[in-house]
N, CA, C and O atoms as a Maestro MAE file, in Angstrom:
{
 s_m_m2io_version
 :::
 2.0.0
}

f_m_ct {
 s_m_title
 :::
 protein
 m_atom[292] {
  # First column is atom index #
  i_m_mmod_type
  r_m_x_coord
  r_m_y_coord
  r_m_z_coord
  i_m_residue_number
  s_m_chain_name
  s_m_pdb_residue_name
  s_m_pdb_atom_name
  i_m_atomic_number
  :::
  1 25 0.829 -1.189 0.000 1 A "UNK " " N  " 7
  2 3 0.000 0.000 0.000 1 A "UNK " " CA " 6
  3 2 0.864 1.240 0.000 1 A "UNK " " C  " 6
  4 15 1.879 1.398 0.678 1 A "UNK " " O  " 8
  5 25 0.297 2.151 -0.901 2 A "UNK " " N  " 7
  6 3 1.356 3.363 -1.009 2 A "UNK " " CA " 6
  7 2 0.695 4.172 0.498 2 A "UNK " " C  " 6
  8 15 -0.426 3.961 0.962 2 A "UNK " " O  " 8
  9 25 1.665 5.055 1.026 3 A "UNK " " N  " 7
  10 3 1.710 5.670 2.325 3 A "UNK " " CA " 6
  11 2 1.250 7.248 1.930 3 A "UNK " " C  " 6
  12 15 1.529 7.906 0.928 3 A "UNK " " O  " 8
  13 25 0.490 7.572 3.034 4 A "UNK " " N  " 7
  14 3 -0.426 8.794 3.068 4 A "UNK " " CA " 6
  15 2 -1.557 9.002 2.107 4 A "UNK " " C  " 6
  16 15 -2.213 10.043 2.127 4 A "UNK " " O  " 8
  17 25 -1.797 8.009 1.253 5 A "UNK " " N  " 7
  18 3 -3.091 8.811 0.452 5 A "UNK " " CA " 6
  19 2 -4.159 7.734 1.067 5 A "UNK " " C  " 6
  20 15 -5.156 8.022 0.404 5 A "UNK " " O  " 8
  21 25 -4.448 6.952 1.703 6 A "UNK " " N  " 7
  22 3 -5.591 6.176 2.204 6 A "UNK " " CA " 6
  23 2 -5.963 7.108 3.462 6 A "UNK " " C  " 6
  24 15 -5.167 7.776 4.122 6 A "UNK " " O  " 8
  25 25 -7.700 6.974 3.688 7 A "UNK " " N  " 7
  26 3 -8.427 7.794 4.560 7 A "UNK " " CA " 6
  27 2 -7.991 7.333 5.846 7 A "UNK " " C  " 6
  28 15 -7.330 6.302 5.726 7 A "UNK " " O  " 8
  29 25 -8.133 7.763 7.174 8 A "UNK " " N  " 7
  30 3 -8.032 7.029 8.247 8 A "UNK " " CA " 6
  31 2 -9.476 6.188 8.613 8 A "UNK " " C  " 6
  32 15 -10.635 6.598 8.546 8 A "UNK " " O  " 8
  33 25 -8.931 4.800 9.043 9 A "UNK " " N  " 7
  34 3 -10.030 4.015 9.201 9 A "UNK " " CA " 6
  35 2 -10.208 4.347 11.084 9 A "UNK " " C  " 6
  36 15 -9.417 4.387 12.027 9 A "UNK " " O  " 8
  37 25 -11.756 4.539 10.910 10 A "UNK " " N  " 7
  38 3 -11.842 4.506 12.866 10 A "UNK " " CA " 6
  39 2 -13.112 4.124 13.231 10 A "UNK " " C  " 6
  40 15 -14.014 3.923 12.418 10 A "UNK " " O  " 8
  41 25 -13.236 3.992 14.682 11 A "UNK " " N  " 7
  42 3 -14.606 3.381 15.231 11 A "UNK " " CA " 6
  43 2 -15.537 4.538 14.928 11 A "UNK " " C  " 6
  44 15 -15.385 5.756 15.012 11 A "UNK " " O  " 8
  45 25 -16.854 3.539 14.436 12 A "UNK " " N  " 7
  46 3 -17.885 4.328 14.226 12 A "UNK " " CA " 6
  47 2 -19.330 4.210 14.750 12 A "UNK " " C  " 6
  48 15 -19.939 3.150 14.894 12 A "UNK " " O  " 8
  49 25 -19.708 5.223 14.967 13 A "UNK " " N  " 7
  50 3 -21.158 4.637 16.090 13 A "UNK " " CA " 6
  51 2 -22.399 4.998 14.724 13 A "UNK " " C  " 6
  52 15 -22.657 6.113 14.271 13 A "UNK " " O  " 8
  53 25 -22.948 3.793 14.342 14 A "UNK " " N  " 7
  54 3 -24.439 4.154 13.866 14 A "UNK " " CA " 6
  55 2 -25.567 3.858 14.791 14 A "UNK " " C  " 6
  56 15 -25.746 2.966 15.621 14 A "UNK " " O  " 8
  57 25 -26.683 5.472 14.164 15 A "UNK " " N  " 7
  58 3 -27.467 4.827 15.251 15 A "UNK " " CA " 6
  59 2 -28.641 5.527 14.119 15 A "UNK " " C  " 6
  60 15 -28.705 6.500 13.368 15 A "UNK " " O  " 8
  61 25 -29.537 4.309 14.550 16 A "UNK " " N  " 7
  62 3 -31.205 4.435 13.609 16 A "UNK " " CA " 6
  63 2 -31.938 5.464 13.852 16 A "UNK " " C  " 6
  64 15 -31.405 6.308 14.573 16 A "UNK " " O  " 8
  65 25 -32.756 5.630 13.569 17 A "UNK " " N  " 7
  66 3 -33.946 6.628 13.843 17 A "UNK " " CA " 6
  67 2 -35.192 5.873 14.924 17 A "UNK " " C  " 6
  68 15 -36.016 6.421 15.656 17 A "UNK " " O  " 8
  69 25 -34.949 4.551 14.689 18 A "UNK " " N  " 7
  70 3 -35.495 3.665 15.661 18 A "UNK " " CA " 6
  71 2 -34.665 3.254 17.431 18 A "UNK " " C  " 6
  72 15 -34.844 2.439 18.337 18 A "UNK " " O  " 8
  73 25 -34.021 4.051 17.215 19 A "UNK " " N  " 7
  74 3 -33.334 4.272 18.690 19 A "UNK " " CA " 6
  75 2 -32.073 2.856 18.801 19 A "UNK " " C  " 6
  76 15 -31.354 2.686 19.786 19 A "UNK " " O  " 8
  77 25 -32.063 2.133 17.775 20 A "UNK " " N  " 7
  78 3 -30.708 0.955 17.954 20 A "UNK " " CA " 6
  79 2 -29.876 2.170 17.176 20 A "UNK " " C  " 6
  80 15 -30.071 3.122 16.420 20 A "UNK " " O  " 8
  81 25 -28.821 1.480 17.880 21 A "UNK " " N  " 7
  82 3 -27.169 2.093 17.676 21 A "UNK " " CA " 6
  83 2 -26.648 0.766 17.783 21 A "UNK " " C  " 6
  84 15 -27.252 -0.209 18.230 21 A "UNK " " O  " 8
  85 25 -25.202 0.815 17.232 22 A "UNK " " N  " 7
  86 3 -24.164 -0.055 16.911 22 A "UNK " " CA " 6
  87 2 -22.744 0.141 16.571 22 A "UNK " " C  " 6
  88 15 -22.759 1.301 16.158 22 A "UNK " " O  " 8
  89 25 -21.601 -0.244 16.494 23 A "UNK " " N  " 7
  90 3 -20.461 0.507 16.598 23 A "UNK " " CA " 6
  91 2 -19.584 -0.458 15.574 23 A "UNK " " C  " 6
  92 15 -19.262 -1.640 15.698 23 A "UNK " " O  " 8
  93 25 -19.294 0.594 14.404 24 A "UNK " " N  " 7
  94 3 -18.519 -0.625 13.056 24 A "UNK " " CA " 6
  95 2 -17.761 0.354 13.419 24 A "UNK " " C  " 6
  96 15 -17.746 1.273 14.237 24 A "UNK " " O  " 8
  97 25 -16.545 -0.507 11.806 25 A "UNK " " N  " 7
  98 3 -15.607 0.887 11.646 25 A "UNK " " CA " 6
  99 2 -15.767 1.564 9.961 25 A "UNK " " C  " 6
  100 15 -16.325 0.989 9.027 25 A "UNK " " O  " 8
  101 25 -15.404 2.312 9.937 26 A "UNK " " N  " 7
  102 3 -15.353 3.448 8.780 26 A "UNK " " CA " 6
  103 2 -14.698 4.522 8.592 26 A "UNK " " C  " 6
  104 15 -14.184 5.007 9.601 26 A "UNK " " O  " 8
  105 25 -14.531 5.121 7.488 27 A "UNK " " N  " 7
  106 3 -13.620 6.520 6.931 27 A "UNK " " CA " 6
  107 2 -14.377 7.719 7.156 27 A "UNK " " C  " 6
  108 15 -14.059 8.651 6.418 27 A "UNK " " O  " 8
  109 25 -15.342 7.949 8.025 28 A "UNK " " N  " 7
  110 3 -16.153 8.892 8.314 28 A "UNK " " CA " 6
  111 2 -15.579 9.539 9.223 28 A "UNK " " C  " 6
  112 15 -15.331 8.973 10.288 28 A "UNK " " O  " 8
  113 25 -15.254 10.800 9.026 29 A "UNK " " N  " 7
  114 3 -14.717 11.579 9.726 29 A "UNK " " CA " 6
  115 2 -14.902 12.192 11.236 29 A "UNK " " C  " 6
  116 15 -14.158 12.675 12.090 29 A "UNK " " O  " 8
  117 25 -16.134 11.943 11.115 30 A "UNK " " N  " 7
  118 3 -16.879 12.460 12.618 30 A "UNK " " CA " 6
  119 2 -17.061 11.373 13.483 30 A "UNK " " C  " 6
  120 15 -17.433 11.526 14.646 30 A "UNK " " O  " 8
  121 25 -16.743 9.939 12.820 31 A "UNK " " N  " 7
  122 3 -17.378 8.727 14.175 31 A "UNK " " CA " 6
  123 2 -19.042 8.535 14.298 31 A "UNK " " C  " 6
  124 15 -19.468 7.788 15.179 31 A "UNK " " O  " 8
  125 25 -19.886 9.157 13.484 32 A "UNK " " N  " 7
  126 3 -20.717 9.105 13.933 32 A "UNK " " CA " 6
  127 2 -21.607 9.308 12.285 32 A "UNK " " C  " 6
  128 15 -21.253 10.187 11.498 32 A "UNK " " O  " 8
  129 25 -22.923 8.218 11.938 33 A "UNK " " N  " 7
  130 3 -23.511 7.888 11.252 33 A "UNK " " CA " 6
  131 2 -25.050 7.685 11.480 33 A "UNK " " C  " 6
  132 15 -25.605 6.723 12.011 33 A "UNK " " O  " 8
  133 25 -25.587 8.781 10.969 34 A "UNK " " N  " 7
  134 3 -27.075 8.603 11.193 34 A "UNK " " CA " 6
  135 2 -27.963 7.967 10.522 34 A "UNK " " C  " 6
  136 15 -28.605 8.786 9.864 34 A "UNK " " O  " 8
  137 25 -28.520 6.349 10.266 35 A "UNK " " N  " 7
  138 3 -29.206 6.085 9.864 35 A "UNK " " CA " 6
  139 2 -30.563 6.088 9.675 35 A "UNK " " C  " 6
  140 15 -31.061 5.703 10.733 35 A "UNK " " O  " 8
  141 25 -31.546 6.363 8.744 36 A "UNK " " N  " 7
  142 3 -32.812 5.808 8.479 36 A "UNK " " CA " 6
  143 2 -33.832 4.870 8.470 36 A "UNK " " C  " 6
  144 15 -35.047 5.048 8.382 36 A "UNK " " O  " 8
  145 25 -32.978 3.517 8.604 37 A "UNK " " N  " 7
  146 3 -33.844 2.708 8.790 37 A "UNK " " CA " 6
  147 2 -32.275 1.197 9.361 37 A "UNK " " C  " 6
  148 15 -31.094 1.533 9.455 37 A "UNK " " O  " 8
  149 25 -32.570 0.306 9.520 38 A "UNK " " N  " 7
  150 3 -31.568 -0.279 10.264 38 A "UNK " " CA " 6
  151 2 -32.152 -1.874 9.862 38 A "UNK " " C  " 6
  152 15 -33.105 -2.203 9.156 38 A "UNK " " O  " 8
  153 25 -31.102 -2.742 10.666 39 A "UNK " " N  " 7
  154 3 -31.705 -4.171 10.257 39 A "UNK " " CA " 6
  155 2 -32.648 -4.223 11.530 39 A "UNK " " C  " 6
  156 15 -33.634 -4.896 11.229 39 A "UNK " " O  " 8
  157 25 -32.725 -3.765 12.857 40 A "UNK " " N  " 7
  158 3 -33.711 -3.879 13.839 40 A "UNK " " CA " 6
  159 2 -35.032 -3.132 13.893 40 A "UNK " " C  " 6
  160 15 -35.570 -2.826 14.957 40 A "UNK " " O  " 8
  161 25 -35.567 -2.833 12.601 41 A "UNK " " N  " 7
  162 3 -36.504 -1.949 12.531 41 A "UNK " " CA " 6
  163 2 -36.899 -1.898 10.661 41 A "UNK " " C  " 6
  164 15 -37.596 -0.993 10.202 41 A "UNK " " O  " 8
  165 25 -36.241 -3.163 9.670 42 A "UNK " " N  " 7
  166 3 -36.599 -3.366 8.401 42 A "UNK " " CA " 6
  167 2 -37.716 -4.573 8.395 42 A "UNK " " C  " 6
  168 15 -37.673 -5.753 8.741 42 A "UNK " " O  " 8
  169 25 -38.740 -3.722 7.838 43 A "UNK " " N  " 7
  170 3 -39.988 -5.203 7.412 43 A "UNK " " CA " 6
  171 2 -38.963 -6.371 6.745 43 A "UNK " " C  " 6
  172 15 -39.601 -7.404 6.952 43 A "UNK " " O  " 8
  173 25 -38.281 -6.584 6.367 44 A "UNK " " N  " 7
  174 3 -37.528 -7.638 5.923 44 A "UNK " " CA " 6
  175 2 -36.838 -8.482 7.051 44 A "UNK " " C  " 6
  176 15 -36.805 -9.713 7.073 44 A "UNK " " O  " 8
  177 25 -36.352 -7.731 7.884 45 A "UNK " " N  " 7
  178 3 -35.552 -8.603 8.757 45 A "UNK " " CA " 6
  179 2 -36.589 -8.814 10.033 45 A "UNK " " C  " 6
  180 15 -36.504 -9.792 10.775 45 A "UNK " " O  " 8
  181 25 -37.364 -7.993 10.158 46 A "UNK " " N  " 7
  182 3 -38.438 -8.142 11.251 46 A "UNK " " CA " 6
  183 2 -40.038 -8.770 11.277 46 A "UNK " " C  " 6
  184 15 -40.960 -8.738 12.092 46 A "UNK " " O  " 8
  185 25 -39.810 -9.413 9.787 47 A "UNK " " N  " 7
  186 3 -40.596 -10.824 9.640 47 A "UNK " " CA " 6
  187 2 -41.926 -10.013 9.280 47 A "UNK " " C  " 6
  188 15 -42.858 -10.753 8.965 47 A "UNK " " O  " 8
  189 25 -42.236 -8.501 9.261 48 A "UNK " " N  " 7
  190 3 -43.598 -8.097 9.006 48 A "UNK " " CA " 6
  191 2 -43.748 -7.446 7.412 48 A "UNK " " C  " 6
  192 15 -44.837 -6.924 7.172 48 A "UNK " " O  " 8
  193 25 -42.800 -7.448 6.399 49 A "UNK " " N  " 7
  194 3 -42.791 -7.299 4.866 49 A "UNK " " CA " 6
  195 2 -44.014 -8.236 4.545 49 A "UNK " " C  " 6
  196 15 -44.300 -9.402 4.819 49 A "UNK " " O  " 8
  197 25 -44.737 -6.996 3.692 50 A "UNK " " N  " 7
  198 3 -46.007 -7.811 2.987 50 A "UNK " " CA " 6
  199 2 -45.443 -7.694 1.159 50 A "UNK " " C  " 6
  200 15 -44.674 -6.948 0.552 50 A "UNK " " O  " 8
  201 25 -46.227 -8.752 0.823 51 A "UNK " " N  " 7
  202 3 -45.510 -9.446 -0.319 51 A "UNK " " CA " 6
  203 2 -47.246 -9.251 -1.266 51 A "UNK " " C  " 6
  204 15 -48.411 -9.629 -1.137 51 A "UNK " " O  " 8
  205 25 -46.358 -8.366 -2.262 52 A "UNK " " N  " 7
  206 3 -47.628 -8.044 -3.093 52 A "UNK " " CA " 6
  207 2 -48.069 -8.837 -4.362 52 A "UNK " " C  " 6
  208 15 -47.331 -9.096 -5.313 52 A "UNK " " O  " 8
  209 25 -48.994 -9.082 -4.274 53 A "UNK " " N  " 7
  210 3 -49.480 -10.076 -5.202 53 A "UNK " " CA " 6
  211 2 -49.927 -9.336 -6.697 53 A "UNK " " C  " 6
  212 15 -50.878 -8.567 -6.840 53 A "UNK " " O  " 8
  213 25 -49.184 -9.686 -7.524 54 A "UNK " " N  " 7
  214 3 -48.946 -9.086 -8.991 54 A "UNK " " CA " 6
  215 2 -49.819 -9.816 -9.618 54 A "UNK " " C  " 6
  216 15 -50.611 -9.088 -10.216 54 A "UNK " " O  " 8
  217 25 -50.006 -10.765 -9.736 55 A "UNK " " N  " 7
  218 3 -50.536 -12.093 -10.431 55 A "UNK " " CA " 6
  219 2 -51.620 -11.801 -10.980 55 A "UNK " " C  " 6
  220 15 -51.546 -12.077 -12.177 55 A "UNK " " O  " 8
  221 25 -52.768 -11.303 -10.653 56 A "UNK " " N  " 7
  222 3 -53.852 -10.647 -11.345 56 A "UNK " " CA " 6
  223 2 -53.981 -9.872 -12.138 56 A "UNK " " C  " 6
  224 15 -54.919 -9.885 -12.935 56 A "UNK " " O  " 8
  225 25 -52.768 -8.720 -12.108 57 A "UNK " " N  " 7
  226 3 -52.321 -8.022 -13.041 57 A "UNK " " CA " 6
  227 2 -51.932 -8.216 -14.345 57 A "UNK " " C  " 6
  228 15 -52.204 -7.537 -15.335 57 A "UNK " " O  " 8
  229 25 -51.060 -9.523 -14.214 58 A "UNK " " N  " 7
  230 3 -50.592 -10.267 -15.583 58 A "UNK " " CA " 6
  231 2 -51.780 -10.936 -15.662 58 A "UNK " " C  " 6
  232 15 -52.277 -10.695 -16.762 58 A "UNK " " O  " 8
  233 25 -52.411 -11.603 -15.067 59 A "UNK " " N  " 7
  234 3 -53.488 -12.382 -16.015 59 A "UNK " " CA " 6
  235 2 -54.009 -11.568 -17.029 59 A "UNK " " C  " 6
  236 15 -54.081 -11.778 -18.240 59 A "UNK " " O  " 8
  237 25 -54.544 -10.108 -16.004 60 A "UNK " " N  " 7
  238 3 -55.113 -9.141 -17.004 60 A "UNK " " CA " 6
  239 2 -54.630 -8.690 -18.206 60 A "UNK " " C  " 6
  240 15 -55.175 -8.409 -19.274 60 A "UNK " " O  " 8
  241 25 -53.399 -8.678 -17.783 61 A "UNK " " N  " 7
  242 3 -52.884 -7.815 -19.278 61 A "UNK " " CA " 6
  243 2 -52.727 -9.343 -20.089 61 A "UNK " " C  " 6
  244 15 -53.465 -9.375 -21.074 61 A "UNK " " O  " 8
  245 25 -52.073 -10.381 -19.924 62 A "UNK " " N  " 7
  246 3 -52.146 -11.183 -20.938 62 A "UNK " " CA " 6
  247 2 -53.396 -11.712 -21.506 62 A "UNK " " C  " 6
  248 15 -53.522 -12.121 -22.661 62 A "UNK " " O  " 8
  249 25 -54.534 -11.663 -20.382 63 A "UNK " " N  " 7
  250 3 -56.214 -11.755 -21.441 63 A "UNK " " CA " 6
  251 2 -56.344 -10.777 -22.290 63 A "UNK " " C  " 6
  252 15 -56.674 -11.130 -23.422 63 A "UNK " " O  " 8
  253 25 -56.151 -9.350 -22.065 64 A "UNK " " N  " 7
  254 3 -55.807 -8.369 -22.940 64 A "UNK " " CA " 6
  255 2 -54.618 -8.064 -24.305 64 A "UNK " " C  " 6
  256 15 -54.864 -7.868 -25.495 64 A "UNK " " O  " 8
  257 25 -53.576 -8.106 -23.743 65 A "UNK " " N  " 7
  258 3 -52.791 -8.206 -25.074 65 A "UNK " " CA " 6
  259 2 -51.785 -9.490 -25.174 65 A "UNK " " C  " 6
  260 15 -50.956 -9.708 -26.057 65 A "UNK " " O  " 8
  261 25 -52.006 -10.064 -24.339 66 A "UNK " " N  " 7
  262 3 -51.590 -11.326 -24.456 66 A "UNK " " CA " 6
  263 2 -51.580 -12.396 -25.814 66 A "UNK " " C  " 6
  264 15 -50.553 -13.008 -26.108 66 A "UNK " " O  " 8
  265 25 -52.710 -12.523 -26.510 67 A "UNK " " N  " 7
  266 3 -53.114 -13.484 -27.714 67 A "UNK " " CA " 6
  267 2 -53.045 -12.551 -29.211 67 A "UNK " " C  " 6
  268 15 -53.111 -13.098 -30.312 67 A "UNK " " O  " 8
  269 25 -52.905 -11.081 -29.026 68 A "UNK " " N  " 7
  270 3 -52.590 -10.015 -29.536 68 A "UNK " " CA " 6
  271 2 -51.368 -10.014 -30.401 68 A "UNK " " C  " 6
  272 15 -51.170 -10.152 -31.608 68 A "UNK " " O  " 8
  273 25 -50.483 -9.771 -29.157 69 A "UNK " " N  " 7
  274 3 -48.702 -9.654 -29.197 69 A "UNK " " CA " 6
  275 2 -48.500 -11.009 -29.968 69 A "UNK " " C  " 6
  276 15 -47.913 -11.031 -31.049 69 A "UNK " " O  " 8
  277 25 -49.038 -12.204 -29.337 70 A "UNK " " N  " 7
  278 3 -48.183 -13.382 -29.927 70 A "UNK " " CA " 6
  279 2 -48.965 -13.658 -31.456 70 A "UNK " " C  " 6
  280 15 -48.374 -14.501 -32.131 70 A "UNK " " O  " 8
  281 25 -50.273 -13.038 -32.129 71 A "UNK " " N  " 7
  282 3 -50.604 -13.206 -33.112 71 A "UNK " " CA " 6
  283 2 -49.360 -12.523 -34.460 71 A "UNK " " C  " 6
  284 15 -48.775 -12.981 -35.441 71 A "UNK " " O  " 8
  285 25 -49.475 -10.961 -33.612 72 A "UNK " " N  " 7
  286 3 -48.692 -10.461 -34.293 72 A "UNK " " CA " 6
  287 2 -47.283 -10.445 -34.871 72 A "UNK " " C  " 6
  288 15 -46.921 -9.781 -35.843 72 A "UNK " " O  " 8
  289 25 -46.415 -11.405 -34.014 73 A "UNK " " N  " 7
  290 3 -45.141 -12.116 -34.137 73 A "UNK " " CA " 6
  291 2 -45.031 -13.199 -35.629 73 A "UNK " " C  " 6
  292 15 -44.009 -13.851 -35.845 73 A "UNK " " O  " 8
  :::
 }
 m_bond[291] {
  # First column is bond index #
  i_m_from
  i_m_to
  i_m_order
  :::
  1 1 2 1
  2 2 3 1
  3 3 4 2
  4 3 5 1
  5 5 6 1
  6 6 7 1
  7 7 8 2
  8 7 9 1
  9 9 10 1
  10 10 11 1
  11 11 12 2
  12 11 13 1
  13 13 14 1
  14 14 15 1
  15 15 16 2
  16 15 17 1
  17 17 18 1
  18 18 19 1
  19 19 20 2
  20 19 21 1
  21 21 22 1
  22 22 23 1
  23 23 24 2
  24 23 25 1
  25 25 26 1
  26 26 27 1
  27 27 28 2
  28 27 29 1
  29 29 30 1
  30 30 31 1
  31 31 32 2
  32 31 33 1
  33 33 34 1
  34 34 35 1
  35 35 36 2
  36 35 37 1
  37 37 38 1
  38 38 39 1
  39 39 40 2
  40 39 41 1
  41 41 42 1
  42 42 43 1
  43 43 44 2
  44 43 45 1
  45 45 46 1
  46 46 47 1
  47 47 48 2
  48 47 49 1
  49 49 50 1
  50 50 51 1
  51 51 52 2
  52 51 53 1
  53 53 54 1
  54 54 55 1
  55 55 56 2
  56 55 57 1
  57 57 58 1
  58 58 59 1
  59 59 60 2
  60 59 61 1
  61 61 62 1
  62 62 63 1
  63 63 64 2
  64 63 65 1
  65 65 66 1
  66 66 67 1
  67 67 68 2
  68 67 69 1
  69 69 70 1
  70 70 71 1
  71 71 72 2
  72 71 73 1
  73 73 74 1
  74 74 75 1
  75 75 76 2
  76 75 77 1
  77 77 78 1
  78 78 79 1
  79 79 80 2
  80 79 81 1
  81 81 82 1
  82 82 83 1
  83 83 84 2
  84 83 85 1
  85 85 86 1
  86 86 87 1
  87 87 88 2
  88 87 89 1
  89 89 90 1
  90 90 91 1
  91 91 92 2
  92 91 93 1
  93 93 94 1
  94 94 95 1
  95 95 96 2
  96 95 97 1
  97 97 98 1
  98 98 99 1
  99 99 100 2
  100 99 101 1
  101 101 102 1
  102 102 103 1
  103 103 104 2
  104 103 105 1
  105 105 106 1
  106 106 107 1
  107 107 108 2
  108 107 109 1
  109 109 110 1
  110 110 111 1
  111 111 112 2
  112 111 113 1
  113 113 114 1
  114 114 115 1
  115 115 116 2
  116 115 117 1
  117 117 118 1
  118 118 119 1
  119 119 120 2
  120 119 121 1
  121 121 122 1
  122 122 123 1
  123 123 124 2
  124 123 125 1
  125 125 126 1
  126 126 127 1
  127 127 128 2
  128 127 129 1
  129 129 130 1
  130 130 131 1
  131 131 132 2
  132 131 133 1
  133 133 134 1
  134 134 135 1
  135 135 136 2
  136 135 137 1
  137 137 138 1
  138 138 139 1
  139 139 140 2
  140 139 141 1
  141 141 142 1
  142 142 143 1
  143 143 144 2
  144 143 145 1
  145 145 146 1
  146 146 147 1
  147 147 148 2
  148 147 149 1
  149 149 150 1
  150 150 151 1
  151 151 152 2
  152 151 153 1
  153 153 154 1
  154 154 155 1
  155 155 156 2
  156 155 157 1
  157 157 158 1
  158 158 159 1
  159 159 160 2
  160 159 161 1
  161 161 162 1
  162 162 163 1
  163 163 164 2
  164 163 165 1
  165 165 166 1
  166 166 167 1
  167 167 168 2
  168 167 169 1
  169 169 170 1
  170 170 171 1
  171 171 172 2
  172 171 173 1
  173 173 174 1
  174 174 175 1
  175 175 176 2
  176 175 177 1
  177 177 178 1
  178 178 179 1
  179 179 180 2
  180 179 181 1
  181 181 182 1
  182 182 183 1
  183 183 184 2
  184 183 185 1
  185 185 186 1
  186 186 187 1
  187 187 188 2
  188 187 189 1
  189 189 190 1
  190 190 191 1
  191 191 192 2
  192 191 193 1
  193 193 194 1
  194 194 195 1
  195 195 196 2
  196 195 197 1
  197 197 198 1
  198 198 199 1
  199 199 200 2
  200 199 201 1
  201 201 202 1
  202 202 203 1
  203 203 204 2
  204 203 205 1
  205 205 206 1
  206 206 207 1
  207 207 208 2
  208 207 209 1
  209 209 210 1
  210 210 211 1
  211 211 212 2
  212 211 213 1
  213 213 214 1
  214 214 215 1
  215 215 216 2
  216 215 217 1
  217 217 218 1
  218 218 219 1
  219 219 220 2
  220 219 221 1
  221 221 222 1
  222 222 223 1
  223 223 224 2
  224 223 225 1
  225 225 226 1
  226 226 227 1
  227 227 228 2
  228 227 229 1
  229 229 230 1
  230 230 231 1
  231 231 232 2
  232 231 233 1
  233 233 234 1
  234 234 235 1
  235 235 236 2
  236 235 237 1
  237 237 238 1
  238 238 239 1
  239 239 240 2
  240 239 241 1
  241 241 242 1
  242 242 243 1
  243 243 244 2
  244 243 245 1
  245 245 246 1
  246 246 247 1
  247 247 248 2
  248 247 249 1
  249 249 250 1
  250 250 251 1
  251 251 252 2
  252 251 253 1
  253 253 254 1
  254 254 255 1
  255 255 256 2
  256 255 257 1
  257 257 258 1
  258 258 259 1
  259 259 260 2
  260 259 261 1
  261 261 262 1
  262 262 263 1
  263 263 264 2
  264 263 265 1
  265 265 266 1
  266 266 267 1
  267 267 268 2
  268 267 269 1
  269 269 270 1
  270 270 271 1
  271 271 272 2
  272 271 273 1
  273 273 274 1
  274 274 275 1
  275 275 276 2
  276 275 277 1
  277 277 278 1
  278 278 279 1
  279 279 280 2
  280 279 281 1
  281 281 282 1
  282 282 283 1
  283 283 284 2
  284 283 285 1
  285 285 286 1
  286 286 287 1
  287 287 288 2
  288 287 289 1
  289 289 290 1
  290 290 291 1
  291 291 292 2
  :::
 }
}
C-alpha cells in the first residue's frame, strides 16, 4: 500500500432513527452515522414485509394483449 493517500479508518457509532445504535468501523470523519432505517426496525428482517401479489395483473394484461402480441409475431 502506497503511504499517506488512504483515509483514516476509525470506530464508528451508527445509530437508527429507531433508537438501535451499533459501533462498526469506517472513513467517516466524525465517528458518527445517522441512519434511516436499520436491520432492527426493516420489514424484511423483522418478519412483518407484505408481499404483493402481482398475479392478477398479468393475467389481465395477458387476457388483454396477451393473444394479440403473440398473433402479431
Amino acid at each position: 500500500m502506497k503511504r499517506d493517500i488512504h483515509p483514516e479508518y476509525v470506530e464508528t457509532t451508527v445509530s437508527c432513527t429507531c433508537g438501535n445504535s451499533f459501533t462498526t468501523r469506517s472513513t467517516v470523519t466524525s465517528g458518527t452515522i445517522r441512519a434511516d432505517i436499520c436491520s432492527a426496525c426493516h420489514p424484511f428482517y423483522t418478519g412483518k414485509q407484505k408481499i404483493l401479489d402481482t398475479g392478477g395483473r398479468v393475467a389481465r394484461f395477458e387476457a388483454r394483449f396477451g393473444k394479440q402480441a403473440a398473433a402479431k409475431k
